[in-house]
C-alpha positions in Angstrom: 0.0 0.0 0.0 1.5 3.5 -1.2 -0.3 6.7 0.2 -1.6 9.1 -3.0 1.0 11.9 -1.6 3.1 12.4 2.1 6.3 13.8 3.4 7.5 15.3 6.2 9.7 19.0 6.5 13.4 18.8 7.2 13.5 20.6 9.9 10.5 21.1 12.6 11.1 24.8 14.6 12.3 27.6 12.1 12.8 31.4 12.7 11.8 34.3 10.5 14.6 34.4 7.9 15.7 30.7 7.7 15.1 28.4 5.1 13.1 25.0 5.5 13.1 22.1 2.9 10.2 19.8 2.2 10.6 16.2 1.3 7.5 14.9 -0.8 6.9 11.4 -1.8 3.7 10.8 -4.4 2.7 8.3 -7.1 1.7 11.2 -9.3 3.8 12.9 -11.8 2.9 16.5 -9.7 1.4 17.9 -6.8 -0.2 20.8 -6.2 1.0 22.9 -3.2 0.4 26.1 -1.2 1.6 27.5 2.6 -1.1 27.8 5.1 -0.9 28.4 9.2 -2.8 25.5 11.2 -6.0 25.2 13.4 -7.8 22.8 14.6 -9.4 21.7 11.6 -8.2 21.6 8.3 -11.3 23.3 7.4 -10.1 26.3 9.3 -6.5 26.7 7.8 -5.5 30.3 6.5 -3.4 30.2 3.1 -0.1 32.0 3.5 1.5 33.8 0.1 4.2 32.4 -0.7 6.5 31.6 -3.7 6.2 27.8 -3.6 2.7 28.0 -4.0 1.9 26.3 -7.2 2.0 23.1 -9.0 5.3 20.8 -8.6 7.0 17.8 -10.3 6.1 14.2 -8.0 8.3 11.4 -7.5 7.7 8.3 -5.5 10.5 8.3 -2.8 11.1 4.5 -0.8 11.2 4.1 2.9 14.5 1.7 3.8 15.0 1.0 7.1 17.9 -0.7 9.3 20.5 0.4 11.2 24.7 -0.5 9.5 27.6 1.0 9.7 29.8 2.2 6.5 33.3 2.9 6.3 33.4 6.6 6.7 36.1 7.2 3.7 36.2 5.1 0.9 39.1 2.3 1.2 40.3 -0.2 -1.4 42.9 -2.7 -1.6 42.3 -4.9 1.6 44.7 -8.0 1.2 43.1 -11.3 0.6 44.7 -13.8 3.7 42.1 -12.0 5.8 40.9 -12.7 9.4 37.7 -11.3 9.9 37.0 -11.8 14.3 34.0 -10.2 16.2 31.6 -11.1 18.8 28.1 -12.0 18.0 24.9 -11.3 20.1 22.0 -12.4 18.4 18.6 -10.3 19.3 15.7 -12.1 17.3 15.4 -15.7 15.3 15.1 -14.5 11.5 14.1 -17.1 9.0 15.6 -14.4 6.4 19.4 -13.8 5.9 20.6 -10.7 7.6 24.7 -9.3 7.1 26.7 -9.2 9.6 29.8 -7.9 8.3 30.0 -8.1 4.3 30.7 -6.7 1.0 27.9 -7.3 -1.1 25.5 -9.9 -0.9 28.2 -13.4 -1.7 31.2 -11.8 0.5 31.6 -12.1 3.7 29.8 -13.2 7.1 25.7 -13.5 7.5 23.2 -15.0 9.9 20.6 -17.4 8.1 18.0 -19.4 9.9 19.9 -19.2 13.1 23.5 -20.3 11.7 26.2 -18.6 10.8 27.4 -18.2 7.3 30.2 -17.3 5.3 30.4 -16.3 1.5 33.2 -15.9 -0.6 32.4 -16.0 -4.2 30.1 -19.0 -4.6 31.8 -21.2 -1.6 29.8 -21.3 1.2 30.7 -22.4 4.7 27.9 -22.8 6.9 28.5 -23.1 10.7 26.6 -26.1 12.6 26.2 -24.3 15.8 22.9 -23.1 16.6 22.5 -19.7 17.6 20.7 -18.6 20.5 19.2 -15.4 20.6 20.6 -13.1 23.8 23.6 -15.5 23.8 27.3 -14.3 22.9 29.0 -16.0 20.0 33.1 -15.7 19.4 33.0 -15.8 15.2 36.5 -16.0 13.3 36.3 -16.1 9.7 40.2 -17.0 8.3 40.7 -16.9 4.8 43.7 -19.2 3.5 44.2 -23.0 2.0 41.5 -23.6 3.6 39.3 -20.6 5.0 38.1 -21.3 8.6 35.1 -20.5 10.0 35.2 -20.7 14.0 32.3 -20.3 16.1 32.7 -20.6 20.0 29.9 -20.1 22.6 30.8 -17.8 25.5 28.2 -19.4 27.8 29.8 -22.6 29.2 26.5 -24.3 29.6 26.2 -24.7 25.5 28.1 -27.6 23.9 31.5 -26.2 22.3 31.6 -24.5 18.9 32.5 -25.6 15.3 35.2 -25.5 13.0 34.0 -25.6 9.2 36.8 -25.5 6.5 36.8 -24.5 2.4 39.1 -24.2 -0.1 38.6 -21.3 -2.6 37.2 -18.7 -0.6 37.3 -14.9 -1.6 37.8 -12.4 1.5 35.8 -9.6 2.0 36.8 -6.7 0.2 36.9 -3.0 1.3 34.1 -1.8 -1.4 30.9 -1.5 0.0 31.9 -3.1 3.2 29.5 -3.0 5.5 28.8 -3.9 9.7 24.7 -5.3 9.5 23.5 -5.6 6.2 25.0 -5.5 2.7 24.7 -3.0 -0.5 22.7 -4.4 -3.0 23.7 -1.6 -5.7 20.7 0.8 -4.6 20.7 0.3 -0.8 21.5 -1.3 2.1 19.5 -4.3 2.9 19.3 -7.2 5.1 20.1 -5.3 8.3 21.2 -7.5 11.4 19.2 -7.7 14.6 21.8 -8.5 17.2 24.5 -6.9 19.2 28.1 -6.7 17.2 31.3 -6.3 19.3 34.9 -5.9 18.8 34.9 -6.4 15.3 38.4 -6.8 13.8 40.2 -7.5 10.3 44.1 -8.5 10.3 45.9 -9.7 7.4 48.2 -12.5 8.2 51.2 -11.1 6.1 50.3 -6.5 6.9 49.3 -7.0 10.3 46.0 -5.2 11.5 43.8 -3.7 9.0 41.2 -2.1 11.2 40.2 -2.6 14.9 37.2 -1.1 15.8 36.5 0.5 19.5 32.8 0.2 20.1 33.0 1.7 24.1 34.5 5.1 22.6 32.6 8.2 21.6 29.4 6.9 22.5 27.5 10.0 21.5 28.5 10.1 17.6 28.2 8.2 15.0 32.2 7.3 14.9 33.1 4.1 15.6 36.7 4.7 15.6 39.8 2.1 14.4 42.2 1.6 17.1 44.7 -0.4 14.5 45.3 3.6 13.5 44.8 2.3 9.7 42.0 5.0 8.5 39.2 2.9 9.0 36.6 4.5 10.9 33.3 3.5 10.6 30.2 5.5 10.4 26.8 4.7 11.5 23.7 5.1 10.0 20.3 5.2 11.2 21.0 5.3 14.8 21.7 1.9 16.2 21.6 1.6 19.8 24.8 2.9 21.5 26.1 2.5 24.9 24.6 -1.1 25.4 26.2 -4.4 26.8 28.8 -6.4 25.5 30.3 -9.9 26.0 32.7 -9.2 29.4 29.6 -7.4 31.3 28.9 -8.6 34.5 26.4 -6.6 35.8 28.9 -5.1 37.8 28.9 -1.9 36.0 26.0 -0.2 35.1 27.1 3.2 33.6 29.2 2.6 30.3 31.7 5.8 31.2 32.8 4.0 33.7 33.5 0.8 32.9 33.9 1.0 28.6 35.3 -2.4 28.6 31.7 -3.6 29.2 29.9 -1.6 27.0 32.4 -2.3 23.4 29.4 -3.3 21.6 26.6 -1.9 19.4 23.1 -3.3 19.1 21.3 -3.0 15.4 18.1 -3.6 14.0 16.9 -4.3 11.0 13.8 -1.6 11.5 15.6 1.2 13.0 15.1 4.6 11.1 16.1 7.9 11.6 16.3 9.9 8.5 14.5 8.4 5.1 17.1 10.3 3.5 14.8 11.5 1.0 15.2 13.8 -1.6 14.6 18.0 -1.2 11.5 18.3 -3.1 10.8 22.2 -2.5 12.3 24.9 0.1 10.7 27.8 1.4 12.4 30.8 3.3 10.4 32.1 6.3 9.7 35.7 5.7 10.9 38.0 8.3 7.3 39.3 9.4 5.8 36.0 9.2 4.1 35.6 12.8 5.2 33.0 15.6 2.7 30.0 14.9 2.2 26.7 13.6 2.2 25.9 9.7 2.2 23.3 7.4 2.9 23.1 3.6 -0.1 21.6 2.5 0.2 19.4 -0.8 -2.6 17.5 -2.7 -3.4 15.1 -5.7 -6.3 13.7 -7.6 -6.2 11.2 -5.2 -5.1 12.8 -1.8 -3.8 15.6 0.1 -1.7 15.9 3.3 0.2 18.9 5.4 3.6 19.0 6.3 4.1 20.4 9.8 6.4 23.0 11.2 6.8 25.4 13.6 7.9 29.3 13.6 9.7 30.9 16.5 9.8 34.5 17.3 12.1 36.8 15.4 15.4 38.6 17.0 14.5 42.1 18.0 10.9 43.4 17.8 8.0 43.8 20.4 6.8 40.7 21.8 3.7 39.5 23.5 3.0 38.8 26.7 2.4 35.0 26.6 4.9 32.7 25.2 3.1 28.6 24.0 5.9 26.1 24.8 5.0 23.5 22.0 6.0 19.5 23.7 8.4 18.7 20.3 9.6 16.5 22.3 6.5 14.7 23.2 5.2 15.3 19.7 8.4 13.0 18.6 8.0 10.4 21.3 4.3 9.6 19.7 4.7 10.0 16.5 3.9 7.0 14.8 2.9 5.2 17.6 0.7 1.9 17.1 1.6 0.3 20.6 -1.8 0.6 21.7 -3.2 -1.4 18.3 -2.6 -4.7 20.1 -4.7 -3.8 23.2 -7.5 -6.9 23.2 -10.1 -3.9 24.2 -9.2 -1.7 21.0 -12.7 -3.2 18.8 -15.1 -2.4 22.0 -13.8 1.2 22.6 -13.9 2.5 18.8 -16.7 0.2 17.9 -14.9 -0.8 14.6 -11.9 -2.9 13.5 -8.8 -1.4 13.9 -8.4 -0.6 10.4 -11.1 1.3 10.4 -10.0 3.0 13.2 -6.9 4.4 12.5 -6.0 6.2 9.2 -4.5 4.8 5.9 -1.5 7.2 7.0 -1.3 4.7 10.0 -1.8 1.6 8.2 1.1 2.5 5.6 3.7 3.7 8.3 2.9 0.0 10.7 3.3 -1.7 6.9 6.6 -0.1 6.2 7.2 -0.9 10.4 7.8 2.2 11.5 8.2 3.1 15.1 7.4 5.1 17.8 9.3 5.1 21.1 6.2 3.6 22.4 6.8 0.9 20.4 9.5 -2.6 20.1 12.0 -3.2 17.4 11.5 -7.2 16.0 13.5 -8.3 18.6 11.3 -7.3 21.3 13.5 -4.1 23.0 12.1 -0.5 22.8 12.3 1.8 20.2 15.1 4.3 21.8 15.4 7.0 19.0 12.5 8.9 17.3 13.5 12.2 14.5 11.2 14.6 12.3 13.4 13.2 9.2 10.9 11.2 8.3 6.9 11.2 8.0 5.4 11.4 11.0 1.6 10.6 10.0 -0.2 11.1 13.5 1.8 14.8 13.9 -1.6 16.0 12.0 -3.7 19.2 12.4 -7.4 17.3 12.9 -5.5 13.9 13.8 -8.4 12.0 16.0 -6.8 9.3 18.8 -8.9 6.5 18.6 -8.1 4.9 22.1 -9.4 8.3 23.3 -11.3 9.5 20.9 -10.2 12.9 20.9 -6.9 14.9 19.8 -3.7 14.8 21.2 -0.1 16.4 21.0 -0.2 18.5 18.2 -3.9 18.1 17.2 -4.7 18.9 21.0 -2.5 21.8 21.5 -3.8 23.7 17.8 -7.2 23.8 20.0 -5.3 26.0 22.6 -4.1 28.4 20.6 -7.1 28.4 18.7 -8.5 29.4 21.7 -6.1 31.8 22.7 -6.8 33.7 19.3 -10.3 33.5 20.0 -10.2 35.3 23.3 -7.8 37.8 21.8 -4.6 36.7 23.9 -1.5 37.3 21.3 1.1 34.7 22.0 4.6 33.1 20.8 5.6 29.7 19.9 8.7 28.7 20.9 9.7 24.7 21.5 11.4 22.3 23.5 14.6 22.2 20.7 14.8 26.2 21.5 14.6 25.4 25.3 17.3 22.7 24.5 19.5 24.6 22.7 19.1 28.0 24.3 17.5 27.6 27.5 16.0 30.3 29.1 17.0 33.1 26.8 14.5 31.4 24.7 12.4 33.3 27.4 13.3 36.2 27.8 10.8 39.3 27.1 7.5 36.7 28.4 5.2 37.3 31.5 3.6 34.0 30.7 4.8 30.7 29.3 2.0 27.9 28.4 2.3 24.3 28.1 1.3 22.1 26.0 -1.6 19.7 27.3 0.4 16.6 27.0 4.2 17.7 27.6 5.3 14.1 29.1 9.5 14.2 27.7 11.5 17.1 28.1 15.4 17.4 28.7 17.1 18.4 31.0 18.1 21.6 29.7 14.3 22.5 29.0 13.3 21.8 33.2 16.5 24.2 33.9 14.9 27.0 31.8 11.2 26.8 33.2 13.0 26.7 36.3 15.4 29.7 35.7 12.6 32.0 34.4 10.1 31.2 37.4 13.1 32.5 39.6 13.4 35.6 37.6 9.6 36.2 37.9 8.2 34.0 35.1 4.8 32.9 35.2 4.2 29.7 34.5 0.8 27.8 33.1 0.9 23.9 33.1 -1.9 23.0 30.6 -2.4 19.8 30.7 -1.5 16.1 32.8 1.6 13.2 32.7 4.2 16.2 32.0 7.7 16.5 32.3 8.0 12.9 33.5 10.5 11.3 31.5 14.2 12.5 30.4 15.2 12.9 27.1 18.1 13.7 25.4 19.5 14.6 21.6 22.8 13.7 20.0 25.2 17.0 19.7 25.8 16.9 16.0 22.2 15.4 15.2 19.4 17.7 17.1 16.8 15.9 14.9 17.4 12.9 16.7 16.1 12.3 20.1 17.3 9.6 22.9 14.5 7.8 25.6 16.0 5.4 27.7 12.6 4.1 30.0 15.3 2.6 32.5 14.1 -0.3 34.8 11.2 0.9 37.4 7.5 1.8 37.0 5.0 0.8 34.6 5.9 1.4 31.0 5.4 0.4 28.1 9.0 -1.5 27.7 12.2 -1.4 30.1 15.8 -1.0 29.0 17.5 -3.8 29.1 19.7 -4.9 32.5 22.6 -2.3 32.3 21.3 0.1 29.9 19.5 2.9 31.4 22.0 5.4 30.5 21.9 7.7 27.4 24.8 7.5 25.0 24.3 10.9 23.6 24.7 12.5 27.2 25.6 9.8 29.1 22.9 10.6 31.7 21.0 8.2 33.5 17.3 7.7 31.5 13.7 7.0 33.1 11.8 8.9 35.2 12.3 12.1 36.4 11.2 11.5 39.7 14.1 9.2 40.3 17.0 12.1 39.7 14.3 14.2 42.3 13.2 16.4 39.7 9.6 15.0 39.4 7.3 17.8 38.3 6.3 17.9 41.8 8.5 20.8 42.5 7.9 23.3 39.6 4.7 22.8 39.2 3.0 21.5 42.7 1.7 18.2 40.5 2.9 15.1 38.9 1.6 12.1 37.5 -1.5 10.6 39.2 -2.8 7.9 36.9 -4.4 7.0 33.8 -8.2 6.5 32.6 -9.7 5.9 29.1 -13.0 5.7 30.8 -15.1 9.2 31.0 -13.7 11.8 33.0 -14.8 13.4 35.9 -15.7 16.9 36.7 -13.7 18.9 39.6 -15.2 20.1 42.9 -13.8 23.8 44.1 -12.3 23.6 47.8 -12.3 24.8 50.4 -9.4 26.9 50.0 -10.3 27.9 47.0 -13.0 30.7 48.2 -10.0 32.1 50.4 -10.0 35.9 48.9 -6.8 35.7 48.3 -7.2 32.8 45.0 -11.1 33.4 44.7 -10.5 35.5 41.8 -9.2 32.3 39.8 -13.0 31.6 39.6 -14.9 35.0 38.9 -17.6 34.5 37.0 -17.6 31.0 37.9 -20.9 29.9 39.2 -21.3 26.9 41.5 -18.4 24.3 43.0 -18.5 21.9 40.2 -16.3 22.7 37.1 -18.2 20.0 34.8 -17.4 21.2 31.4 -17.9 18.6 28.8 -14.5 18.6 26.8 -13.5 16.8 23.7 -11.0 14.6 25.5 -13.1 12.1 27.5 -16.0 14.3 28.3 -14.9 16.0 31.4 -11.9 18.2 32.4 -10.2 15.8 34.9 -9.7 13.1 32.6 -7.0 10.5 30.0 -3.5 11.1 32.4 -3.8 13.5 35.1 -1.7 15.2 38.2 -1.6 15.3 41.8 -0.1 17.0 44.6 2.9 14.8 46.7 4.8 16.5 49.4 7.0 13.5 49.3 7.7 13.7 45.6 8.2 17.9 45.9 4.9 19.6 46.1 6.1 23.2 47.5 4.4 23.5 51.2 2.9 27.0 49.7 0.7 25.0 47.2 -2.9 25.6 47.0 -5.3 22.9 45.6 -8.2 24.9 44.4 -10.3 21.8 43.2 -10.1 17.8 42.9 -11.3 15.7 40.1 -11.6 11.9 42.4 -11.5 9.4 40.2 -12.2 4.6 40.4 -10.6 2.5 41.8 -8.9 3.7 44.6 -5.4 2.9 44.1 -4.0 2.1 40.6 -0.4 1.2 39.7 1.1 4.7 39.4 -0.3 5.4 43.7 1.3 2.4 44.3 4.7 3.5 42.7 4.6 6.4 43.9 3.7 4.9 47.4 7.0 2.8 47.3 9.2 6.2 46.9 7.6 8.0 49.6 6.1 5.8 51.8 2.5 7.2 51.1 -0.4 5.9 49.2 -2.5 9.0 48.1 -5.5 9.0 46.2 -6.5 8.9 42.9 -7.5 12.2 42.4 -6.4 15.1 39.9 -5.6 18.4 41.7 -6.0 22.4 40.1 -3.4 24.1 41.5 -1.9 27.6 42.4 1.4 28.0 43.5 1.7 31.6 44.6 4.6 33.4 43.5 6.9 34.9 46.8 11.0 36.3 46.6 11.5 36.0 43.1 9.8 33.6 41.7 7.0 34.2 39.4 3.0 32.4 39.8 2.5 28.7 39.1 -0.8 27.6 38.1 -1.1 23.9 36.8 -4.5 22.2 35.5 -3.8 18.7 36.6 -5.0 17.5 33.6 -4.7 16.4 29.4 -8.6 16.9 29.4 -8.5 20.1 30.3 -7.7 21.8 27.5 -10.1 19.6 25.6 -12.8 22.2 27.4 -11.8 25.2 26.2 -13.8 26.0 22.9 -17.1 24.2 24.5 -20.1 26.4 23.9 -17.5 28.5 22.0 -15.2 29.3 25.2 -17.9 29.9 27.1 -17.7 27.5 30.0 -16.5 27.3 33.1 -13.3 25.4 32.2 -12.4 28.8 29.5 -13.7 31.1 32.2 -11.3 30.1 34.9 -8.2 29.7 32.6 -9.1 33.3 30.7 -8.9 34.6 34.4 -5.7 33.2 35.1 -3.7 34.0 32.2 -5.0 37.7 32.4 -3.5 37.8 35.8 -0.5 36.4 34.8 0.2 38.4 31.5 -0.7 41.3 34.0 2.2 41.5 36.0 5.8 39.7 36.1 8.2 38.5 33.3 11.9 38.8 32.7 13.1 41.5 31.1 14.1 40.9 27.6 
């Protein structure tokens, strides 16, 4: 299945001034095309004049997946009495052929039907040791009169290796060589999944030809040659770094520190990180485009998509109060995500099949096997990498989550600033990559900054900013629930690419695997917030609660909350219930929401100004939250105000990813619209750092 016409833009947060390419893929021999700001609905979007509006020249451009590694310059003239030794690690049985280290599809060594093979020109030698997946193999492939292929177990429970022997073999060759997979004259195919470590060639009459250190700069894409002979290697597509190799232990569990025991690299054959498709159109941002989100929208006979990207404020010039901090970080972690598909209660909660649920955008990215990090590679680990340089189908003005029946990410958060334009509220986007990059600068000149409604990833760079302009007076809004939760990282020279380590504790969707919690772009430790102490406890007074796909509830005002002194978060508001129907699970409190924990950070100045209470009583996240502080709260979401004192600016959090989902009910006017209308006006009325 091809889709009619999709792409995706090269780069996702642009300023005024600065150029962004468009990669197109269609079936058709031209598209049509035209620049247009976002909303809620594609029904809604405003055109936007530009010079690539018009009619363009289609080609169909192929997805290729799989992670390798490429000799970095081109190298010729290996000698042919070569011993080819490495370490094997098997991830996933493969009834296919996969490379392991080749050049070209008949040279060199391969894994087929769980055995080891080696090719040299027509001879084949074909190991009789079975290969375990998760088991480490010592291969040695030594070409002479005859060629030996060795393969020894390094687990002293299997029965000893194998010794097979030919006559006639041709070595591997420097062109096209390859670690996982082999060129086929267009591409590289057959990717490995499995772990490759301490790879080495030697000639028996030159000595060492390459020795490549796999423990060493763990957060490029080198893999450098120790034998000093020129032969780096360079990787492609992102396979997994900073992972165990054959002399762990388990006594180390942080790869700076012990390297020896992380010398391996872990590839799979559906990793992707950058299509690498062609530049099909660019478009410089003019310099008095307004902040927002756009899209290059692009259609066929047969179909039309948009092509998302996001425009940052401009140096210099006047700037609005309220600054939108748009989750790009969350909007990578689900895009593409299909984790949920195999849930056995999908068919009851959309009342269809599932692929009538989900879009033929969906259906085309699971057919190619594209990932989320929600999501497992074949061999059953989690999906650690996720980039914009490729289609992301679900990051969608309009997109519709079936599970929950209502938009979310980037679909969600074009309803808040829809709103925000409808009450008149002028406001910025900036994004976690300008956060990243330039932390709190990226703030500078703002009363206000917004959130997103599901900001769950952030880096640590983008907590130190929020955090930085709160002390210098900052307000801050937390719009939604499950946010800034889990640590993410990027690569230094690749800030498309993005790291998630899930680590070993809590409920997730998959844990790393024993020993590999830590990031190798950054070398931090991954998972949870909460376990470094910077749960979103102590910025924001709440953190993550729990989950329900069921209906939401409504929140009931406290008993603090008529206290003069936050009473005026509610004028206007009639009544203690806030029961606005919202778009997101029918009430405000609703999908993932927040809570107040003293033990997990909640400032002691905290006010809860109303509770959403929600069935059963405990649920997993209570309890894991229970086992770090020794107290099991309820299952409740709280609305929060954290008044500001010394410095530090106001903190008002929602508690909630429904929330937001209220906001244009009755065309803003609700209770839900009412109360954050009142807060934001406060906010935007008073504090801010000076730009």
């Amino acid at each position: 299945m091809e889709l009619p016409i999709t792409g995706y833009a090269k780069k996702l947060n642009v300023a005024p001034g600065e150029t962004v390419e468009f990669a197109v893929s269609t079936g058709s021999a031209g598209f049509e095309a035209r620049m247009v700001k976002l909303h809620r609905d594609p029904a809604l979007f405003e055109p936007i004049a530009s010079d690539v509006d018009g009619r363009h020249p289609g080609m169909l451009q192929p997805i290729r997946m799989g992670s390798h590694a490429v000799l970095a310059r081109p190298a010729s003239g290996w000698p042919a009495d070569l011993t080819l030794s490495l370490h094997l690690c098997p991830t996933a049985e493969s009834s296919e052929r996969q490379g392991i280290a080749t050049s070209g599809p008949d040279h060199g060594l391969f894994v087929e039907a769980g055995r080891l093979v080696g090719l040299g020109g027509g001879v084949e030698l074909r190991s009789g040791v079975p290969l375990r997946p998760n088991h480490w193999y010592r291969v040695v492939l030594a070409v002479g009169s005859p060629t030996r292929l060795e393969v020894t177990p390094l687990d002293d429970r299997e029965v000893g290796g194998s010794v097979e022997t030919a006559e006639d073999f041709q070595a591997i060759r420097a062109e096209d060589f390859r670690l996982s997979g082999w060129w086929d004259g267009e591409a590289t195919v057959g990717c490995l999944d499995g772990k490759i470590a301490r790879p080495a060639i030697r000639s028996a009459a030159r000595g060492p030809i390459a020795e490549w250190d796999m423990s060493r700069h763990l957060e490029t894409a080198r893999v450098v040659d120790a034998a000093g002979g020129g032969n780096e290697l360079r990787l492609v597509q992102h396979p997994r770094r900073a992972v165990t190799g054959p002399a762990w232990d388990g006594t180390a569990h942080d790869p700076r520190r012990q390297p020896s025991h992380y010398d391996a690299i872990a590839f799979h054959s559906d990793d992707l990180t950058d299509a690498g498709w062609a530049t099909t159109l660019a478009w410089t941002v003019p310099a008095t485009l307004a902040s927002g989100i756009y899209a290059l929208q692009i259609s066929t006979a047969e179909g039309s998509d948009h092509l998302p990207f996001l425009v940052t404020p401009g140096a210099g010039g006047p700037k609005p109060r309220c600054a939108f901090l748009a989750p790009t970080f969350s909007y990578l972690a689900y895009g593409n995500e299909r984790h949920w598909w195999d849930m056995p209660n999908v068919e009851a909660r959309t009342g269809k099949p599932l692929e009538q649920s989900v879009t033929a955008a969906e259906l085309w990215a699971a057919g190619h096997g594209m990932l989320s990090p929600y999501d497992r590679h074949r061999d059953g680990t989690g999906c650690t990498h996720a980039s914009w340089l490729h289609p992301i189908v679900n990051l969608r003005a309009g997109y519709h989550h079936p599970y929950i029946g209502g938009p979310h990410q980037l679909s969600a958060d074009l309803l808040i600033l829809d709103w925000l334009d409808s009450i008149g509220e002028l406001v910025d986007v900036v994004t976690d990559h300008d956060l990243h990059v330039r932390g709190a600068e990226a703030l500078q000149g703002y009363a206000v900054v917004m959130t997103g409604s599901h900001p769950e990833y952030v880096s640590a760079a983008v907590l130190d900013a929020l955090d930085a302009f709160n002390r210098q007076g900052g307000n801050l809004v937390y719009f939604g629930g499950n946010g800034f939760y889990c640590a993410v990282s990027t690569y230094p020279d690749e800030p498309q690419v993005m790291e998630l380590r899930r680590g070993h504790t809590g409920g997730s969707h998959w844990k790393s695997p024993p020993g590999e919690a830590h990031h190798a772009s950054t070398g931090e430790l991954g998972g949870k917030w909460k376990l470094r102490d910077r749960s979103a406890h102590r910025l924001f007074g709440v953190g993550t609660a729990s989950v329900t796909f069921d209906r939401g509830r409504p929140y009931v005002r406290t008993e603090a909350s008529h206290d003069p002194a936050h009473a005026w978060v509610f004028d206007g508001v009639e009544g203690d219930a806030i029961d606005t129907e919202s778009c997101v699970l029918g009430q405000p409190g609703g999908f993932e929401y927040d809570r107040m924990e003293p033990g997990l950070g909640t400032p002691a100045d905290a006010v809860c100004l109303a509770v959403a209470r929600f069935d059963p009583s405990v649920t997993e996240y209570l309890l894991d939250d229970w086992r770090w502080t020794g107290t099991l709260g309820e299952n409740r979401a709280d609305l929060v105000l954290i008044p500001g004192h010394g410095r530090r600016g106001d903190v008002f959090s929602v508690g909630s990813i429904a929330w937001t989902g209220c906001l244009l009910t009755d065309g803003g006017a609700n209770k839900v619209a009412t109360i954050t209308r009142n807060v934001l006006r406060r906010f935007a009325g008073r504090g801010g750092i000076d730009g």
